[in-house]
N, C-alpha and C positions, 0 to 999 in steps of 0.2 A: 583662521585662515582657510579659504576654501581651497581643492584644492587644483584648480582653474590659476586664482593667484600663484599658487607653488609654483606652476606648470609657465607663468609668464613671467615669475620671478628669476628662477633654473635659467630659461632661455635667458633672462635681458644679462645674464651673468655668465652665462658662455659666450654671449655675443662680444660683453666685454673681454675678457680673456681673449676670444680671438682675435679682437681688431690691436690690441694690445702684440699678440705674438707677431703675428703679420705685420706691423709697423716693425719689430725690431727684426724682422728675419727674410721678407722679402728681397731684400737687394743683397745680403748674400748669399741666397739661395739661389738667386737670378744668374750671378754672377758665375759660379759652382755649376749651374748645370751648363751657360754658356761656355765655358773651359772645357765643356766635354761635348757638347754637339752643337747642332745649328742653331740659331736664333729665333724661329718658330718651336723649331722642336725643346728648346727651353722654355718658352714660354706655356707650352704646351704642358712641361713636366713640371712648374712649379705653381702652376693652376690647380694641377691635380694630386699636389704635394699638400695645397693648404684645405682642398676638396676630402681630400682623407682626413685631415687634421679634425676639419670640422666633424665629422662623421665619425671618428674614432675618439671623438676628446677623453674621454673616460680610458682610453688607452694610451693616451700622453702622459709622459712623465712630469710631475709638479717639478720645475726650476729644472728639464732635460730638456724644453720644447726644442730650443733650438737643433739641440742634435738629434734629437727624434726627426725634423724635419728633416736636417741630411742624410739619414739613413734612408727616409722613404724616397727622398730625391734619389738619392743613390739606387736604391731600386728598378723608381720609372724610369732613372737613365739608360739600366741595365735591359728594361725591356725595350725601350726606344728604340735601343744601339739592336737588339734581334730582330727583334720590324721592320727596322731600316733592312738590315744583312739579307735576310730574307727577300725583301722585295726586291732591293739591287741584285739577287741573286737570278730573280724572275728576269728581272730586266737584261740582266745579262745572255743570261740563255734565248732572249728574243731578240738581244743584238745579234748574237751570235748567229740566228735564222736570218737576218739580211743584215749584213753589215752597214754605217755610215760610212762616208769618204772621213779619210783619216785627218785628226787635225791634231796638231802638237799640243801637250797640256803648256799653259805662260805659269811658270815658278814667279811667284813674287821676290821681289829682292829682299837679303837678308843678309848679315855679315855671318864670315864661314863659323863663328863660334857657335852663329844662334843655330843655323841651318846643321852643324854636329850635334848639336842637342836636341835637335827634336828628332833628328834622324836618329841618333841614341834611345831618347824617351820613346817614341817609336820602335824600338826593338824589344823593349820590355814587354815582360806579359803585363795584362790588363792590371793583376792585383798589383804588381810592382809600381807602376804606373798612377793608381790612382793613392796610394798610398802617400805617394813622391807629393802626387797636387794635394789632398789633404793639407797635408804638413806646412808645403813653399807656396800654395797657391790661398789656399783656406785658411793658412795661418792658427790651424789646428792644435793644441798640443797630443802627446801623443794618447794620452787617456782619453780625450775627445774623440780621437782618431779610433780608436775601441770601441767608445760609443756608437760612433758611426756603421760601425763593421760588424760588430756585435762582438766582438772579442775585450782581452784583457787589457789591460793597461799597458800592462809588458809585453804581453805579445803583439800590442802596437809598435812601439819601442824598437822589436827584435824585427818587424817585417821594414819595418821606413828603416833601421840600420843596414841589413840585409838589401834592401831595394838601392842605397845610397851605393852601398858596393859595386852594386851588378851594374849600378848608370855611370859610375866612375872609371870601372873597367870598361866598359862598352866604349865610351868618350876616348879614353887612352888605344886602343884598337885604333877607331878610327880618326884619332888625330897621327897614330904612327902609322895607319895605312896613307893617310895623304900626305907625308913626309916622304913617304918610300914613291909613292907614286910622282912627285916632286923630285927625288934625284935620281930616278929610269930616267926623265924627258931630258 
């Protein structure tokens, strides 16, 4: 064998492998980065989720691809989410040099349970947070959730039990603050 064949053999056998991983893991990676930012900017992140993939195959884990891929999603997300921060930051600072005429934001409608919970999940820190969606949104178990993060099994375990706390109490706060504020009126 010469070694030109190796060389198109190699390739036609990463090709497969990838069109293989990519069938089974696009649409919930798609899915995963849409629960954390925009719809462009997901698309954006799992283009270049399967773009590493291709480029690092030798650094994918045999029978981990799929959560190799959430981890590096998880990443671009991380960085998306500072690009963004950053810009809107820019942006702000040159609102701030000539204001627009003020316009109300329109809240979509939501029943007060959903609208406590996200206002809850909302108060969490980030790692609280994405731990939460792991778990209830990725349907993750908690070893996956390690894989993702780069941590233990257990210390999956102990941050999603610890996060489930903090979003339980949070919920309770503010379901007994809108009771109270319910018999002031």
């Amino acid at each position: 064998m010469t070694a030109m064949m190796a060389v198109c053999m190699a390739i036609d056998h990463d090709q497969d492998w990838f069109r293989s991983v990519y069938a089974e893991t696009y649409r919930p990676l798609l899915a995963y980065a849409r629960r954390r930012v925009d719809d462009a900017t997901a698309d954006e992140v799992v283009a270049d989720t399967f773009l590493t993939a291709w480029r690092r195959r030798d650094d994918v884990p045999d029978g981990s691809e799929r959560l190799w891929l959430f981890g590096v999603a998880r990443n671009m997300i991380r960085n998306a989410t500072r690009s963004n921060r950053r810009r809107q930051a820019a942006q702000d600072r040159l609102r701030l040099a000539t204001p627009p005429e003020a316009v109300p934001p329109v809240e979509p409608e939501t029943d007060d349970r959903s609208t406590l919970l996200r206002t809850a999940l909302g108060d969490l820190s980030e790692a609280d947070r994405e731990v939460l969606m792991l778990v209830a949104w990725e349907e993750l178990s908690h070893a996956e959730v390690g894989v993702v993060l780069g941590i233990s099994a257990n210390a999956s375990a102990i941050r999603v039990h610890r996060a489930r706390k903090r979003l339980a109490a949070r919920l309770d706060n503010l379901e007994h603050a809108g009771t109270d504020e319910g018999k002031a009126q």
